[in-house]
C-alpha positions as CSV (number, residue, x, y, z in Angstrom):
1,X,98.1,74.9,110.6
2,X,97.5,77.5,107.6
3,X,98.3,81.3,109.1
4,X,97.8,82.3,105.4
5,X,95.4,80.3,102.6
6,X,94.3,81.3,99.0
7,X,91.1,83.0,99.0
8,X,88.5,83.3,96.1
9,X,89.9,86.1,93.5
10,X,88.1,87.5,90.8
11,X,90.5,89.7,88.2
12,X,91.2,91.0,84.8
13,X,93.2,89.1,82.4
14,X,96.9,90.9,82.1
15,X,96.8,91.6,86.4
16,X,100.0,90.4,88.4
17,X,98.1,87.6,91.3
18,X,99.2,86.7,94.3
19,X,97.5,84.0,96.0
20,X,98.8,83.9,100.2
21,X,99.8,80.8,101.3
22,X,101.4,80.7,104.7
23,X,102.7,77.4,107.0
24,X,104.4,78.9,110.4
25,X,106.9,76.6,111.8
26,X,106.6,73.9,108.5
27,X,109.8,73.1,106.8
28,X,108.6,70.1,104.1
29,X,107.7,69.8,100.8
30,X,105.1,72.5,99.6
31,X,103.1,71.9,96.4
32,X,100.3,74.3,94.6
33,X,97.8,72.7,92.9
34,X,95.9,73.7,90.2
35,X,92.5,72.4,88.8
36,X,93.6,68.8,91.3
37,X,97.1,68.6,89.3
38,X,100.5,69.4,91.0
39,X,102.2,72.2,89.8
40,X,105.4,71.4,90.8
41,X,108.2,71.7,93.5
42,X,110.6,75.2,93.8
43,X,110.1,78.5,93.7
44,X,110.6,78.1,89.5
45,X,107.7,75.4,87.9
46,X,108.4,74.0,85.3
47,X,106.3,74.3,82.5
48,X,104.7,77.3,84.0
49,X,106.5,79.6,83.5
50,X,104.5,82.7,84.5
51,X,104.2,81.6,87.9
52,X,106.3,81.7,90.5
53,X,106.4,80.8,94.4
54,X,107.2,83.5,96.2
55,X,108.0,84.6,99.9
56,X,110.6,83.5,102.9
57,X,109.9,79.8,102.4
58,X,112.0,80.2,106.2
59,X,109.0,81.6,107.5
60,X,106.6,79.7,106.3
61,X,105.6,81.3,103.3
62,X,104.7,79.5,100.0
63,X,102.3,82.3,97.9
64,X,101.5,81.6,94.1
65,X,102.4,84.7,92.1
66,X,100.9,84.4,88.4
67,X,102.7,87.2,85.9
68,X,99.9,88.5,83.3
69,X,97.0,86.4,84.5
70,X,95.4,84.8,81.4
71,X,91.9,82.9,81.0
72,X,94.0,79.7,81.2
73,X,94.5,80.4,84.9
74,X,90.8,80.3,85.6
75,X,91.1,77.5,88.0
76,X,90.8,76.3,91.2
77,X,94.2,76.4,93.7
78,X,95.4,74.5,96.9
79,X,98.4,74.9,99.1
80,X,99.7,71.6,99.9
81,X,102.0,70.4,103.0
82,X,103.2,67.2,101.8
83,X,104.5,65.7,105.3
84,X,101.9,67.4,107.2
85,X,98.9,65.7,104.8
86,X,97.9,69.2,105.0
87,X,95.6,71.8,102.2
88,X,94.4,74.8,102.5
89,X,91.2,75.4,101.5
90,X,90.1,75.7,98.0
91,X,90.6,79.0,96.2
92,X,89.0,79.9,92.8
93,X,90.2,82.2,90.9
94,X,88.2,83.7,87.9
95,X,89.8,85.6,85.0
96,X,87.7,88.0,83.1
């Protein structure tokens, strides 16, 4: 069960985002997924390289931070637990 999911962000292009993704007691495979595509696995993904998964990944914490938010990140995000067949809700976040 989510403690923690994304939540519907509206900001200004340039902002540093986090969006909250927490798992209590989950140790598997969590992905972020972005506009229905996987972003990848890690805390570092590939081919993104503004983004970043931060938080103690121990605890259960997966959040999505975006560096300089651009209009290309006007998108919709999930947290995914892969082994549980779990997602958080839908979160969308709009860049103005």
């Amino acid at each position: 069960m989510f403690a923690q999911q994304p939540q519907d962000l509206v900001v200004v292009a340039g902002q540093l985002v986090t969006l909250p993704c927490t798992i209590p007691g989950y140790h598997g495979v969590v992905l972020w997924i972005k506009d229905g595509l996987a972003l990848g696995v890690g805390r570092d993904l590939a081919g993104y390289p503004r983004y970043t998964v931060i938080g103690d990944h121990g605890s259960g914490e997966h959040h999505l931070q975006i560096q300089r938010v651009e209009l290309m990140d006007d998108a919709v995000f999930e947290c995914q637990a892969v082994q549980a067949a779990m997602r958080s809700r839908p979160a969308r976040l709009t860049v103005l």
